[in-house]
Structure formats: C-alpha cells, structure tokens
Residue, then its C-alpha position, 0 to 999 in steps of 0.5 A: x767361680x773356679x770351683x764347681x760344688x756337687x751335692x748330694x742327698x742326705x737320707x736314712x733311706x737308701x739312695x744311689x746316685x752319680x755324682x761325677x763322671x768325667x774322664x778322670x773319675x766317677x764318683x758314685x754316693x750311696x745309702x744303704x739302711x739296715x739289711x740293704x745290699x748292692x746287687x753282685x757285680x765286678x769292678x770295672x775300674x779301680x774302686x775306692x770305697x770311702x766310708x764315712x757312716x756306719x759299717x760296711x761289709x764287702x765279700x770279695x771273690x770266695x773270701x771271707x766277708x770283712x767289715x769296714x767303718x771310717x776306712x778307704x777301701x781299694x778294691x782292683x779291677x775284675x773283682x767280684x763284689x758283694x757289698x751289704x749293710x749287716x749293722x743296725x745302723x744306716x751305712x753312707x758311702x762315695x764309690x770313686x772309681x778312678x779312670x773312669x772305666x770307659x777311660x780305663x777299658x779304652x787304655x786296656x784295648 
C-alpha cells in the first residue's frame, strides 16, 4: 500500500488531536461545540485554517473579530490568535501548519 490513511474522530464534543507531524506539515483536527474556544496563542508557523462545518471565529492581534464558514484561512507567523465558536452549531476544522514549526524555527536561526 503507497498510501498511508489517517483518521480521525467524528464528534459534536469538543475534540483536539494531532493528526500529522512530519517535517512537511503538521495537521491538527479540531472540535468545538457551541461556546468553546482555544486558549490565546501566537502562530508558530504559517497556519491554514480549513473549515469544513459550522462557523468560526478568529480575532487576530487588535482587529475585529471576523467569522469564516466553508473557507481557507491563512494566517502568518507571529500572530496573536483568538479562535471561538460564537454560532449555535458544532464547529469542525484541520489546522495545517506548513513547515512544521520545529522546521520552520530551524530555517529562521
């Protein structure tokens, strides 16, 4: 077999898991029900966010706050990130972060 599958959870409760992390990306899936939200941090890498269910919402550094459905949103590195689910229904999205920000901090030293 030449390719090699990776699964992942299917929920309406909040899941977040490592899917990939080779050097070439790291791809995150994450779950957020109604109300949930990752904690502030700042991107390490080039992000994509890929929604493919529900709404999200992003604040980056002082901006407004702008909301995303069945979008790619690229986000630079050094950025000061907020993302939330403000809608009523479950949110599902892939974070890939391409390098891999141990690859992407050893390119930058």
């Amino acid at each position: 077999m030449i390719e090699k599958p990776y699964t992942y959870t299917q929920s309406n409760e909040k899941v977040i898991e490592k899917l990939i992390g080779d050097d070439t990306a790291m791809i995150n899936h994450v779950v957020l029900a109604p109300g949930d939200a990752l904690p502030e941090h700042y991107s390490d890498s080039s992000v994509y966010l890929i929604v493919v269910q529900g709404s999200l919402t992003i604040q980056l550094e002082d901006q407004e706050a702008h909301s995303y459905q069945a979008s790619v949103v690229n986000i630079p590195c050094h950025i000061k990130m907020n993302i939330s689910n403000t809608s009523k229904q479950v949110l599902e999205f892939f974070i890939v972060k391409a390098p891999h920000p141990r690859v992407y901090k050893a390119q930058t030293l």
